[in-house]
N, C-alpha and C positions, 0 to 999 in steps of 0.2 A: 145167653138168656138169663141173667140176675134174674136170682128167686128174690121172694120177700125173706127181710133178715129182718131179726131183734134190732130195736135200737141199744147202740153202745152206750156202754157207761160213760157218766160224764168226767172228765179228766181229772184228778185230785190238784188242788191247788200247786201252782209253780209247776206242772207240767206244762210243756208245750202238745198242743192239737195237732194231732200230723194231720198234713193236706189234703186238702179234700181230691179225690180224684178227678182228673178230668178224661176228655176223649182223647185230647192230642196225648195226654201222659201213658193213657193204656193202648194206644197203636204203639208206641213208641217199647214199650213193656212187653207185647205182646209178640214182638220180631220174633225170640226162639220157639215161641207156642207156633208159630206158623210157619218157620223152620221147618220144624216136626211136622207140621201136618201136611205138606208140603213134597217131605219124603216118603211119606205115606204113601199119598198119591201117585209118587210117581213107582211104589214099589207094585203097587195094584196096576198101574200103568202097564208095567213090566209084563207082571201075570198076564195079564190081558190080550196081551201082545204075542207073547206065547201062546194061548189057549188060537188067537187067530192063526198064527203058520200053522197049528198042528191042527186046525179045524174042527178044535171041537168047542169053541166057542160061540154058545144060544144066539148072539145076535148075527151071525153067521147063516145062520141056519135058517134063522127067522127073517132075517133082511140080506138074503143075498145082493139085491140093487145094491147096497153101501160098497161092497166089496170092490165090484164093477166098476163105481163111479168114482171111486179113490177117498170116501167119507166117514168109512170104518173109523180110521186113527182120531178124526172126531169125536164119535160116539165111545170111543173105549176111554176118551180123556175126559167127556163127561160124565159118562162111570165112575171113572176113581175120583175125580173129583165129588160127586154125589159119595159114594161109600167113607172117602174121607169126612164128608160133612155127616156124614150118620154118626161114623164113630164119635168125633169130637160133639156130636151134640148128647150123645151116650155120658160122653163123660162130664160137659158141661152140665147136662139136667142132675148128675151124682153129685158134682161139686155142690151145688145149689141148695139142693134137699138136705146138704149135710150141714148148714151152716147153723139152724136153729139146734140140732146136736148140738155140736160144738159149744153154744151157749146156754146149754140145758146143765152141761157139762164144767162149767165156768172155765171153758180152756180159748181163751179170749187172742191169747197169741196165733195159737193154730189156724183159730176161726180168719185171723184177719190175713192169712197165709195164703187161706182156702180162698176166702176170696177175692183175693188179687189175682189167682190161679183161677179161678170162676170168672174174673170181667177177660182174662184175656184168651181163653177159650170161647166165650161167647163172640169176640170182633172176630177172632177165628172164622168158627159155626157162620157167622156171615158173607164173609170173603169166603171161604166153600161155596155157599149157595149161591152167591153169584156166577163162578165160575161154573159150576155145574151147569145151566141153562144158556149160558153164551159159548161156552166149546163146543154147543150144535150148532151155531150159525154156519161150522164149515163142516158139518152132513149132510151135506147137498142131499139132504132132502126135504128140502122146504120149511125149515125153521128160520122165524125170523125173533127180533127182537118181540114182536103183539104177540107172535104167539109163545113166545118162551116165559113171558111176565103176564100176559094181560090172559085171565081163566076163559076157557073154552071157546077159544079163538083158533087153535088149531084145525086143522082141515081132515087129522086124522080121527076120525068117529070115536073109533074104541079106544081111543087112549083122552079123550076130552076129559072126562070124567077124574081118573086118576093123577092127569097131570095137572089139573085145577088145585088137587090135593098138593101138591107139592110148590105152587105158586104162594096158594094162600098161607101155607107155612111159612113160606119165604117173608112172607109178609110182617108174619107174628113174630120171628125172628130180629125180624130188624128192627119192630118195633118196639120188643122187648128188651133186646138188647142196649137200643139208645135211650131210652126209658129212663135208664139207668142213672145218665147223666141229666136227666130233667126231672130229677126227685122235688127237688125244691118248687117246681111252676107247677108239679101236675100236685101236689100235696103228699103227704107219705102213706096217707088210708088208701087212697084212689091206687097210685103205684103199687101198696100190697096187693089190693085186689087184684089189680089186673096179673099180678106176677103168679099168685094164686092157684087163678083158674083156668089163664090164656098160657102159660108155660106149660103145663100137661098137655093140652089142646094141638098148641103147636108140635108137640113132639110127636105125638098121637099120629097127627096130620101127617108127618115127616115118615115115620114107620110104615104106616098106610098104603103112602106114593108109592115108597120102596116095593113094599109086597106085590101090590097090585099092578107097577110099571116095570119092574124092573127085567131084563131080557134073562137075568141069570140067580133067579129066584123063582125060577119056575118048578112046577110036577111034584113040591113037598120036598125039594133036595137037601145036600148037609147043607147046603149057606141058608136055605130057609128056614130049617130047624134051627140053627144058630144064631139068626138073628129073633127069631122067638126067645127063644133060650135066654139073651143077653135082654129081654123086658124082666126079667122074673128080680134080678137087685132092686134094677127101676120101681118098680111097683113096689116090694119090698120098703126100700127107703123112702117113696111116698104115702105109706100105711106108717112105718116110724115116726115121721113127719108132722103127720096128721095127731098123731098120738101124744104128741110133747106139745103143738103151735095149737 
């Protein structure tokens, strides 16, 4: 999710312009960011896996049907998959916020370090969120594609509400993300705005789902304290933010 950045300074004569970014350049860039996030996933995977033989894992307890029906290894992939796309949207929302520092700071190398590291975390954070809502298709319990993308389509009552929260992020995500490469059509005031005010929003959104869906953030536990805990930089570096832009 590219935040809004300062325009760069203009190149001193007989410099060469390095290239403008594109999408195919930053998939291509973004292979070891997604490496990483990747093993991630499949380390929460692991966890997960284990909290199931030794039973003491919430969605266990909470959906015994999955167990029964063979659907669990489903649902605990679209777990990690979802926690991996938290974290990396954790760190892509830091990288972002930090960029106008960076040029507050006239440290112009770093900046442009940060956000190359910023666009390829964000194709990341999107390839998460995808994966996350299609690894239910095989928890035989009745997710389909409408209801895993399209809000309040699920058949499940008390979960319409929160999991709409985490579609429409999905949303802002991707929209934000490829934004990035449509600075030129969409003009560069309209793209700040939108990076602005729809970049918190979406995160917001993301944090939200988590709390209010998630089978193993329940009763005030340590993961629920700890992903509170992990807003306090976030906000933090959005109050700096604000302070300098």
């Amino acid at each position: 999710m590219p935040l809004d950045q300062s325009r760069a300074a203009r190149p001193a004569p007989g410099v060469e312009t390095p290239a403008r970014p594109t999408l195919k350049g930053d998939i291509r860039a973004a292979v070891p960011d997604a490496c990483a996030a990747a093993l991630l996933t499949a380390v929460v995977f692991a966890i997960l896996i284990a909290e199931l033989r030794s039973g003491t894992n919430n969605a266990v307890q909470e959906m015994p049907e999955m167990v029964r029906n063979g659907g669990v290894w489903a649902y605990s992939l679209s777990q990690s998959f979802g926690w991996a796309a938290l974290a990396w949207s954790w760190l892509t929302v830091l990288l972002g916020v930090s960029l106008p520092i960076w040029v507050s700071q006239r440290r112009m190398q770093l900046r442009g370090r940060v956000e190359r590291l910023h666009r390829s975390t964000s194709l990341t954070v999107v390839g998460l969120m995808i994966a996350h809502p299609v690894a239910l298709l095989w928890d035989k319990m009745g997710d389909t594609l409408v209801t895993d993308f399209v809000p309040w389509t699920t058949s499940y009552l008390p979960g319409r509400f929160p999991q709409a929260l985490g579609i429409v992020s999905f949303y802002l995500a991707v929209l934000l993300g490829l934004s990035f490469y449509l600075r030129d059509r969409v003009g560069p005031r309209t793209w700040r705005l939108l990076h602005r005010y729809l970049v918190p929003g979406a995160y917001i959104l993301a944090v939200w789902h988590t709390l209010a869906y998630g089978s193993d953030v329940k009763d005030h536990n340590a993961l629920w304290v700890t992903v509170w805990a992990l807003q306090v930089p976030v906000a933090a570096a959005f109050t700096l933010r604000l302070a300098i832009v």
